[in-house]
DRENDO-1510 file (C-alpha; in Angstrom, 1 decimal, always signed):
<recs>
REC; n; res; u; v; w
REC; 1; UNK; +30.4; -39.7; -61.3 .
REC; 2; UNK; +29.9; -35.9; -61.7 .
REC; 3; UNK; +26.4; -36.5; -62.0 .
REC; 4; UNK; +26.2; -38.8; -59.0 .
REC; 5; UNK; +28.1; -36.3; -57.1 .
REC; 6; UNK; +25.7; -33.0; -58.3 .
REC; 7; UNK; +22.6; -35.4; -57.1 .
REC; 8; UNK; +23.3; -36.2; -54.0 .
REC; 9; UNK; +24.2; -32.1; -53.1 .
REC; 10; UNK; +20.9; -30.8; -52.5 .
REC; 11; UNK; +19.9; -34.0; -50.2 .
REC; 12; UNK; +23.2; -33.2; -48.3 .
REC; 13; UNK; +23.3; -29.5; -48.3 .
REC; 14; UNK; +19.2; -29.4; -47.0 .
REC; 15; UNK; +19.5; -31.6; -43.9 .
REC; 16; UNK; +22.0; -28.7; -42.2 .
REC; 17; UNK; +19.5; -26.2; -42.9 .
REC; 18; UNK; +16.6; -28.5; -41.6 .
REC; 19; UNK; +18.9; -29.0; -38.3 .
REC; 20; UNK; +19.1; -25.2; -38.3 .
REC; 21; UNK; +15.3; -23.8; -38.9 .
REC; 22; UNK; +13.8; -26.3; -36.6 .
REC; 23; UNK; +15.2; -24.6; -33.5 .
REC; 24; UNK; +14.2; -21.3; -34.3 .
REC; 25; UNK; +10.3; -22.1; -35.5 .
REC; 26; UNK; +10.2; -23.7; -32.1 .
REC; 27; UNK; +11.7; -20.6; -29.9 .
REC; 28; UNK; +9.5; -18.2; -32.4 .
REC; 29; UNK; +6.0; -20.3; -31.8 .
REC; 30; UNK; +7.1; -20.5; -27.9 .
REC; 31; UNK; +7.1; -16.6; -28.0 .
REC; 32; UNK; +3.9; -16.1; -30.0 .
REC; 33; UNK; +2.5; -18.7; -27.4 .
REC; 34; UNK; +4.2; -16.9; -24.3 .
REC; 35; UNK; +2.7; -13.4; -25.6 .
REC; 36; UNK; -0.6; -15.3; -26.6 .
REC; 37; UNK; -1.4; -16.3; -22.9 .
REC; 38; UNK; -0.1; -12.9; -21.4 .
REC; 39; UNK; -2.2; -10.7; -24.0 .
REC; 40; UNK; -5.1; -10.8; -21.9 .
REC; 41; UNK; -3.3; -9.1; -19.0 .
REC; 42; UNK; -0.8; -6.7; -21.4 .
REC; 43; UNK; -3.8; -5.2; -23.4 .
REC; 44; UNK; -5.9; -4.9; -20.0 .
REC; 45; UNK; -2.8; -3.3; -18.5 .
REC; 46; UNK; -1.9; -0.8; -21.7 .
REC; 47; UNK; -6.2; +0.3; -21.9 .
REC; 48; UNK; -6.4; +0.6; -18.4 .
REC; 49; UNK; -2.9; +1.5; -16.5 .
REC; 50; UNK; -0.9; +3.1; -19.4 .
REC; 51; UNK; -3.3; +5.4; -22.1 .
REC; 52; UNK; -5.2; +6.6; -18.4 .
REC; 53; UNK; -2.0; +7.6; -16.8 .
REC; 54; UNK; -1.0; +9.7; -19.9 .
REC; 55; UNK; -4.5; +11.4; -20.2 .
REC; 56; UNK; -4.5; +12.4; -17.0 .
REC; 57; UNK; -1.2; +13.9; -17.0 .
REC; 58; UNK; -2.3; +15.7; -20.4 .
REC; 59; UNK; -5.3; +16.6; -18.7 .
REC; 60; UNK; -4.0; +17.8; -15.8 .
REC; 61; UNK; -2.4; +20.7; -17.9 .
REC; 62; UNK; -6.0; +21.8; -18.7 .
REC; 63; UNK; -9.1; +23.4; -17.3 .
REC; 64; UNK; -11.5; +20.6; -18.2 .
REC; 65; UNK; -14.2; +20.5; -16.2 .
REC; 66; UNK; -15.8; +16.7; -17.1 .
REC; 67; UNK; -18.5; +17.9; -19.2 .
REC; 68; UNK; -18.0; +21.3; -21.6 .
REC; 69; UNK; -15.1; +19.9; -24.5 .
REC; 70; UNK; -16.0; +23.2; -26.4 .
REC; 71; UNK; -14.4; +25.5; -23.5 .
REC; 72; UNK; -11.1; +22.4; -23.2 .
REC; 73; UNK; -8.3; +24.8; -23.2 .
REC; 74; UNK; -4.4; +24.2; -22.2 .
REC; 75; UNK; -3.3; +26.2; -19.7 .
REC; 76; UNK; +0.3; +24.8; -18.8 .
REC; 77; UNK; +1.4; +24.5; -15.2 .
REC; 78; UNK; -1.5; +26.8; -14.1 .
REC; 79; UNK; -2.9; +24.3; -12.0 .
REC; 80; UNK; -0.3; +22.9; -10.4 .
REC; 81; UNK; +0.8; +26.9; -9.0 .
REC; 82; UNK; -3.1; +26.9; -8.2 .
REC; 83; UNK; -2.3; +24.2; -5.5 .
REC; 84; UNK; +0.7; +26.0; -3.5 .
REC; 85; UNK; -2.2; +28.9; -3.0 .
REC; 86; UNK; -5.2; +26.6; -2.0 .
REC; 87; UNK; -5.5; +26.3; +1.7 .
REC; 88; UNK; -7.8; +23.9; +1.7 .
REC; 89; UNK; -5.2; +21.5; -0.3 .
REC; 90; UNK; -2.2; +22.6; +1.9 .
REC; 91; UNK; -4.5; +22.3; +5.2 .
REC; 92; UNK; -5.1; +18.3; +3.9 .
REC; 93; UNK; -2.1; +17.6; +2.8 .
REC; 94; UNK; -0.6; +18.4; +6.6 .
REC; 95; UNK; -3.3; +16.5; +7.9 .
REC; 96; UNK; -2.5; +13.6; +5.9 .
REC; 97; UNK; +0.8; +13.8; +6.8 .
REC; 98; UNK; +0.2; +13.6; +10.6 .
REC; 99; UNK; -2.3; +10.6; +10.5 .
REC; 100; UNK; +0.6; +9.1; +8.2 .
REC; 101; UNK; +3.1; +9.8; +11.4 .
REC; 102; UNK; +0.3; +8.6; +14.0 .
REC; 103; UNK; -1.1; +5.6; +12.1 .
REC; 104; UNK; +1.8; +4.1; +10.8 .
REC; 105; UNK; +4.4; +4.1; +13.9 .
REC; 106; UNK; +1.2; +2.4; +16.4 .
REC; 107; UNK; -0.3; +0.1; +13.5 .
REC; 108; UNK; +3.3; -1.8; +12.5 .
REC; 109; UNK; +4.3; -1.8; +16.7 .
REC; 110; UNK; +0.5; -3.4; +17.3 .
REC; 111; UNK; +1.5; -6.1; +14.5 .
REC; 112; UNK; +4.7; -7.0; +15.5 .
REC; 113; UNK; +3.7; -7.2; +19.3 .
REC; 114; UNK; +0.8; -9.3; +18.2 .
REC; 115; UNK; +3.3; -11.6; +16.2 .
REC; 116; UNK; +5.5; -12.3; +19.0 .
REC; 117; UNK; +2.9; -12.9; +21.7 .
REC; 118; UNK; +1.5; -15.6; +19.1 .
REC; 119; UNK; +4.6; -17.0; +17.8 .
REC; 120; UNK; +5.2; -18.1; +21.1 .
REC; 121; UNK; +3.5; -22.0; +22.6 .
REC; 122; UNK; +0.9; -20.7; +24.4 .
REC; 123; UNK; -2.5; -22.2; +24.4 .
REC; 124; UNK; -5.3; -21.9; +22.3 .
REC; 125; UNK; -2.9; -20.0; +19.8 .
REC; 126; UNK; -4.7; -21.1; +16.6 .
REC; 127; UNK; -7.6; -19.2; +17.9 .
REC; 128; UNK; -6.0; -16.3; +19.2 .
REC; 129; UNK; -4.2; -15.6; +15.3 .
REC; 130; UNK; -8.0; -16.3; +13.6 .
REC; 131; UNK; -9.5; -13.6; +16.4 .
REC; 132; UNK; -6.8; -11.5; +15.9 .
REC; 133; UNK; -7.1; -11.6; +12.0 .
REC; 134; UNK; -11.0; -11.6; +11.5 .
REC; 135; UNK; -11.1; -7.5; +11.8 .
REC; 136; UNK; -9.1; -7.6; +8.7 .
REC; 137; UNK; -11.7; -9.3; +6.4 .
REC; 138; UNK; -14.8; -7.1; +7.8 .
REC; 139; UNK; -15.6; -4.5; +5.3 .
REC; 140; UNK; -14.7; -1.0; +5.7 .
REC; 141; UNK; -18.8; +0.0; +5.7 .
REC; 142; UNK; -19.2; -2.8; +8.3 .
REC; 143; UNK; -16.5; -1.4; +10.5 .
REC; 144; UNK; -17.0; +2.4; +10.3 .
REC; 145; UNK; -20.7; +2.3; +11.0 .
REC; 146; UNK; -19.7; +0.0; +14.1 .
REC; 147; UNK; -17.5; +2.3; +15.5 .
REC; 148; UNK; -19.7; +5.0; +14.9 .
REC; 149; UNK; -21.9; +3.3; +17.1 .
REC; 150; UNK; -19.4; +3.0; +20.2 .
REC; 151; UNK; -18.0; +6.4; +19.5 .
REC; 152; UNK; -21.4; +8.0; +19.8 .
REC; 153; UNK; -21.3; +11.0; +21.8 .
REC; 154; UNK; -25.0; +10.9; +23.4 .
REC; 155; UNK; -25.3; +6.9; +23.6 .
REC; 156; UNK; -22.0; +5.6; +22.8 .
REC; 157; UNK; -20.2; +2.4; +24.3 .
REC; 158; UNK; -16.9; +4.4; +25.3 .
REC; 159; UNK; -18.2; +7.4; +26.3 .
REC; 160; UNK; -20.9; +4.9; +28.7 .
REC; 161; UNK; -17.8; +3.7; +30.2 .
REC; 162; UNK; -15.9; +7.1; +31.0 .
REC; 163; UNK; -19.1; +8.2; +32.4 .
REC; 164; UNK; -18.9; +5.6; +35.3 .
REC; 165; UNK; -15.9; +7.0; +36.7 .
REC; 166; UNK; -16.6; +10.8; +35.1 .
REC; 167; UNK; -20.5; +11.6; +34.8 .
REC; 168; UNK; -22.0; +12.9; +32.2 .
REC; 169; UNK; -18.8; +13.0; +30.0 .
REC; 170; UNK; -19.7; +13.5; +26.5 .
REC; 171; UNK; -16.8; +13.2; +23.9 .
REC; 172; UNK; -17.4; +14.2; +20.5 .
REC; 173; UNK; -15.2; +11.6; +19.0 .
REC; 174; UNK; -15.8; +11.4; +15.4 .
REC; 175; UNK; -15.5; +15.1; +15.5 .
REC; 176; UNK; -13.2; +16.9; +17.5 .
REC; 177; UNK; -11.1; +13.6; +18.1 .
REC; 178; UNK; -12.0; +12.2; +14.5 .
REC; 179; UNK; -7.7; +11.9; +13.7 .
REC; 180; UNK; -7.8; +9.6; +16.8 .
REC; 181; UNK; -10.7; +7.9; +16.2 .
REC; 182; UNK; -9.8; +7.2; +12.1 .
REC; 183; UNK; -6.3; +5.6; +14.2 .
REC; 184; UNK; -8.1; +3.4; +16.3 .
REC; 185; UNK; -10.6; +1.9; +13.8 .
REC; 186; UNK; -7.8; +1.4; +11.1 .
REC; 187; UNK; -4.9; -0.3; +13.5 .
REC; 188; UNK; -8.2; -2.5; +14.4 .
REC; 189; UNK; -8.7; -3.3; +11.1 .
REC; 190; UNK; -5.4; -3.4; +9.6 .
REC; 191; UNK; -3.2; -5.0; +12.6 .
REC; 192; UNK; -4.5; -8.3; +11.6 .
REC; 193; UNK; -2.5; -8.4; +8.2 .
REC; 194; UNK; +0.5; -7.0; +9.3 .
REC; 195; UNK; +0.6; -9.7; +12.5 .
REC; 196; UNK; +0.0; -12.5; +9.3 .
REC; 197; UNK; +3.0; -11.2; +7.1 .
REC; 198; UNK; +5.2; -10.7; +10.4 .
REC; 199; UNK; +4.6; -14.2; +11.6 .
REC; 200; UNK; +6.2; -15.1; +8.3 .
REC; 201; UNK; +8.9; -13.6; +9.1 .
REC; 202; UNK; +9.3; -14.8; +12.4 .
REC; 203; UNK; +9.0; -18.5; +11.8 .
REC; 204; UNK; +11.6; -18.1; +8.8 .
REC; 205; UNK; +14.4; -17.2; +11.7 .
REC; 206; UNK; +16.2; -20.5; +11.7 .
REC; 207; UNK; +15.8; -21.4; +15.7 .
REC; 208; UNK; +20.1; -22.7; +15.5 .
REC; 209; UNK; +20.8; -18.9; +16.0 .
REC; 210; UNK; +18.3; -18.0; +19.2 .
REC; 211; UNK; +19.8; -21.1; +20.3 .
REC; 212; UNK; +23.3; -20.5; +19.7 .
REC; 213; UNK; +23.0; -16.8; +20.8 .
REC; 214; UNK; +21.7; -18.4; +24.6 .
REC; 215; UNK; +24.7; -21.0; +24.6 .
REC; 216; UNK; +26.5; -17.4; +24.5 .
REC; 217; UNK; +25.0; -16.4; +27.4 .
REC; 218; UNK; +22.7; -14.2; +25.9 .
REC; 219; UNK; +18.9; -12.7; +27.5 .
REC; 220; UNK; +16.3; -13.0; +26.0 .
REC; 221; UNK; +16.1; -9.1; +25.7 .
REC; 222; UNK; +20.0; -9.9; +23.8 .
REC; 223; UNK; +18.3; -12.3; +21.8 .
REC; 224; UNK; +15.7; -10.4; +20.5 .
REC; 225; UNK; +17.6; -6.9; +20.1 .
REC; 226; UNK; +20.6; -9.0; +18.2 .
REC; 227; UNK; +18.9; -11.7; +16.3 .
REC; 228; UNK; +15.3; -11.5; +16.2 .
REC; 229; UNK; +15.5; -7.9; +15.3 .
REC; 230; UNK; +17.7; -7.6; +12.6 .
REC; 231; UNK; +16.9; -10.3; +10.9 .
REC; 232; UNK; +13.1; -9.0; +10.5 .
REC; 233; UNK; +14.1; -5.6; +8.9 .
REC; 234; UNK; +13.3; -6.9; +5.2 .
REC; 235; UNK; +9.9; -8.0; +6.5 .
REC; 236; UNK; +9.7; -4.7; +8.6 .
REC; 237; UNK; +11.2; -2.4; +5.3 .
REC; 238; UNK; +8.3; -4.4; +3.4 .
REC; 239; UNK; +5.5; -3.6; +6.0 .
REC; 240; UNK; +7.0; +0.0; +6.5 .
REC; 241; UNK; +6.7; +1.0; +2.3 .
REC; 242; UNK; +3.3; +0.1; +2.0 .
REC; 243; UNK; +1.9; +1.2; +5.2 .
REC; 244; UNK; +3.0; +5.1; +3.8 .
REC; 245; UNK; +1.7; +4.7; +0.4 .
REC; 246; UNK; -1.4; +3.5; +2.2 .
REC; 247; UNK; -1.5; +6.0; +4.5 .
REC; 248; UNK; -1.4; +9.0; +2.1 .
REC; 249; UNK; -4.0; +7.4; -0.2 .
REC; 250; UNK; -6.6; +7.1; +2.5 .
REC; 251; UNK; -10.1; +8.1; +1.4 .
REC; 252; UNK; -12.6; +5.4; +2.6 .
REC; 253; UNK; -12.2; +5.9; +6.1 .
REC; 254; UNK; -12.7; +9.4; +6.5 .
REC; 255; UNK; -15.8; +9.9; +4.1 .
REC; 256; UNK; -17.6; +6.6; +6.0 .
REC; 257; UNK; -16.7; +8.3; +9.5 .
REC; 258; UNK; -18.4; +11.6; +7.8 .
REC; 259; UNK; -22.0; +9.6; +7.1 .
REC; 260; UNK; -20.7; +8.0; +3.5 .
REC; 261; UNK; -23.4; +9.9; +1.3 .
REC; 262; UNK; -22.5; +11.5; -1.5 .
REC; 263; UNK; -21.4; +15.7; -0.8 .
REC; 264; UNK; -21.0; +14.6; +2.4 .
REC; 265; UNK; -17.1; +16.2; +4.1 .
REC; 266; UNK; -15.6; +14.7; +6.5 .
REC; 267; UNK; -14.4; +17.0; +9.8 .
REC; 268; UNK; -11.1; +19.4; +9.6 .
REC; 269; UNK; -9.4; +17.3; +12.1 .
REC; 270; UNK; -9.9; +14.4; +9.4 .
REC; 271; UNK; -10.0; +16.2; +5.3 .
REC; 272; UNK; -7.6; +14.1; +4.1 .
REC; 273; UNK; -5.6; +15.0; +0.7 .
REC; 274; UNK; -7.5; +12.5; -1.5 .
REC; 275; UNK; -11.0; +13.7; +0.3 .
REC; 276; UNK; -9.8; +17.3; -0.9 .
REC; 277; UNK; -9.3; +15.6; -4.5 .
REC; 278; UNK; -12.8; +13.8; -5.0 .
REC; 279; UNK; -14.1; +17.8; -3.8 .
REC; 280; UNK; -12.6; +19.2; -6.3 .
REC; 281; UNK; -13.3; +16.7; -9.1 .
REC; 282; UNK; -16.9; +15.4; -8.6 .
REC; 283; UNK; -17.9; +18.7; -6.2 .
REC; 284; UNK; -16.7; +21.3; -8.1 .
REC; 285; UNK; -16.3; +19.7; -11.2 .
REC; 286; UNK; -12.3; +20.7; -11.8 .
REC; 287; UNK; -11.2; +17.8; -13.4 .
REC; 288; UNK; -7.8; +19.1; -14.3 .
REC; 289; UNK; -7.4; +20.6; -10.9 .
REC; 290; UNK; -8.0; +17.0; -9.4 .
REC; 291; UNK; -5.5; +15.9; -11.6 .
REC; 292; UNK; -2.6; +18.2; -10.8 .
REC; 293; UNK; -3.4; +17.5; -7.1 .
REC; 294; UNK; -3.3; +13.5; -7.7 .
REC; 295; UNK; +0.5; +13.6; -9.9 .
REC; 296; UNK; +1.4; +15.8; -7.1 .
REC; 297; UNK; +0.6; +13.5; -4.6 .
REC; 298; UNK; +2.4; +10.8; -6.8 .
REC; 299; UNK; +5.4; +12.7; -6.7 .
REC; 300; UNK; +5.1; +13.0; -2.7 .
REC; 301; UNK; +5.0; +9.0; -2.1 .
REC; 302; UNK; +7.1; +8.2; -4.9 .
REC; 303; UNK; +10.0; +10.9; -2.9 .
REC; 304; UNK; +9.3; +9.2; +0.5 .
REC; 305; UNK; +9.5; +5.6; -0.9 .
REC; 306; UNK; +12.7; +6.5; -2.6 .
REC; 307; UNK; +14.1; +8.3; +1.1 .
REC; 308; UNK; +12.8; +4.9; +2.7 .
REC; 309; UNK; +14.7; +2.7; +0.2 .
REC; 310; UNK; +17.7; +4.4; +0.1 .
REC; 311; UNK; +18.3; +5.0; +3.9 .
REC; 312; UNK; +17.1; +1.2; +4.3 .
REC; 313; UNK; +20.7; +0.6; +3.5 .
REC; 314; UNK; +21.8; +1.7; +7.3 .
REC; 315; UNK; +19.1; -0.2; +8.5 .
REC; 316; UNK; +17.9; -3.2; +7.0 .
REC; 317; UNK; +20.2; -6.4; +7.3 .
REC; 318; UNK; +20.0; -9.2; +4.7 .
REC; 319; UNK; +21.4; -12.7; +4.7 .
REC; 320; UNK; +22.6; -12.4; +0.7 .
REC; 321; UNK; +24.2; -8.9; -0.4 .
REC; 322; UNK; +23.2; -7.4; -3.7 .
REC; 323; UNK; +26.2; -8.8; -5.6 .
REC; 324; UNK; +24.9; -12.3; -4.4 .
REC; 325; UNK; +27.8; -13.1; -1.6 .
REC; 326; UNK; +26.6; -14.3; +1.7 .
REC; 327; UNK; +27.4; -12.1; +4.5 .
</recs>
C-alpha cells in the first residue's frame, strides 16, 4: 500500500505544476512576441529620438564647431547667456512671436468658417471641400515660388490689379510686407487641413441638441454660441496646440520666400527664430550655439503648451469629466 501510495505522488503532485507553468510560458512568449514586433520602432526611436536628444543637450554646453574635435571644450551655460546678448536671436525670436499671434488667430477663424459654410447642404459641396483642401497637398516649393510670382513687385498679379484703380503702384511684398505675405501663403496652404479636422468635429455634434435648442426657441446665432460652440472647444484646443508649436518652428516658408539657395537670408520683417538657428549652425559653424538656441526654443513651446493646457480648463467643455462621470 505504502508503495502504491509513494508511486502515484509524483504523477499527482506534477499535474498542479503543469496547470501552473503553462500560463506563464504563454504570457512570457506573448511579451517576447509583443516587444519582437515593436523592436523595429523602439530601437529606431532610442538611435534616433533619445541618444540625439541627449547629445545635443551635452553639446549644447560646448563650443563645438562641427568639424575641429581637438579644440571640443566644455564651457557650461556660456552659450545659453550668449543668447540673451545676441540681437539678432532676440530680434527673431519677437518676430516669430508676432507671425505666431498673426498667423495663428486668422488661419484657425479661416478653417472653422470654411467648415461651417460646407457643413451646411448647399450644392456642389463635395467639390467645394476637395477645392478647398487641394492647397494643402501642393508642396511648399510649389507654393512659394507661385506666390512669388503674384507678389512680384515689377510684374506681379496683385500689384497688376491695384494698379487699375492706383497706377503704377509697386509693392514690394516679399520684402517690406514679407510677415504679411508668409500669412497669406500659409493660411492658403494650411486652411485646408484645419477645415478637414473641424468638419470632424462638426458632424460629431449629435443634431437632437440643435434641434432641441430651436424647440427652445433658440436663433440660430443661440444655437451656435450655446451648442455648436462649446462643444467644438476639444477640437478647437487640438487645432489651437499645434498651430503654436507649428508656428514657432517655421523655417521652410521664410527661406523659399528668400530664393531657397543655400546662404541665402530671408528679409528682417521675416528672420524667423529657426532661420537664426540654421545661420548659426551651418553659416557660422557654431554648433553648440545652435544647440542652446534650439533647447531654448523647446523650453518656449513646451511653457506656452503647458499655459494653453492648463487655462483650457476655463475654456474647453467636454461631454465625460476626467474622473470618467458624464456631465
Amino acid at each position: 500500500m505504502t508503495n502504491l501510495t509513494q508511486a502515484r505522488r509524483p504523477a499527482y503532485a506534477a499535474e498542479p505544476s503543469k496547470r501552473f507553468w503553462r500560463p506563464r510560458g504563454r504570457r512570457a512568449a506573448r511579451v517576447l512576441a509583443f516587444y519582437a514586433m515593436i523592436s523595429p520602432w523602439l530601437i529606431g526611436f532610442v538611435l534616433l529620438g533619445v541618444i540625439p536628444l541627449v547629445v545635443g543637450l551635452l553639446a549644447s554646453f560646448t563650443n563645438y564647431d562641427g568639424l575641429n574635435v581637438d579644440a571640443f571644450k566644455w564651457i557650461g551655460g556660456r552659450n545659453y547667456s550668449r543668447v540673451f546678448q545676441d540681437s539678432e536671436a532676440i530680434h527673431a525670436f519677437r518676430r516669430t512671436l508676432l507671425w505666431s499671434a498673426l498667423n495663428v488667430p486668422i488661419w484657425l477663424a479661416l478653417s472653422f468658417t470654411l467648415a461651417l459654410i460646407l457643413n451646411q447642404s448647399i450644392r456642389a459641396r463635395g467639390f467645394f471641400r476637395t477645392l478647398f483642401y487641394l492647397p494643402s497637398i501642393v508642396p511648399a516649393v510649389g507654393a512659394v515660388w507661385a506666390w512669388r510670382l503674384l507678389l512680384d513687385p515689377n510684374n506681379g498679379v496683385v500689384n497688376a490689379l491695384i494698379s487699375l484703380f492706383r497706377p503704377g503702384t509697386a509693392i514690394l511684398w516679399t520684402t517690406d510686407y514679407a510677415l504679411q505675405s508668409l500669412t497669406m501663403i500659409a493660411v492658403w496652404q494650411g486652411a485646408g487641413v484645419g477645415m478637414v479636422i473641424f468638419l470632424a468635429g462638426l458632424q460629431g455634434i449629435p443634431r437632437e441638441l440643435e434641434e432641441a435648442a430651436f424647440l427652445d426657441g433658440a436663433s440660430t446665432l443661440q444655437s451656435f454660441r450655446y451648442v455648436t460652440i462649446p462643444l467644438m472647444t476639444p477640437v478647437i484646443f487640438f487645432q489651437l496646440v499645434l498651430a503654436i508649436i507649428g508656428s514657432l518652428q517655421q523655417f521652410a516658408l521664410p527661406m523659399l520666400l528668400a530664393g531657397g539657395r543655400m546662404g541665402s537670408v530671408p528679409p528682417r520683417d521675416a528672420y524667423f527664430f529657426v532661420v537664426h538657428v540654421m545661420r548659426q549652425i551651418f553659416t557660422f559653424s557654431r554648433f553648440g550655439y545652435g544647440l542652446a538656441l534650439l533647447w531654448l526654443l523647446f523650453i518656449v513651446i513646451v511653457v506656452l503648451t503647458l499655459i494653453v493646457f492648463r487655462t483650457s480648463r476655463y475654456w474647453v467643455h467636454y461631454e465625460v469629466d476626467i474622473a470618467g462621470e458624464t456631465k
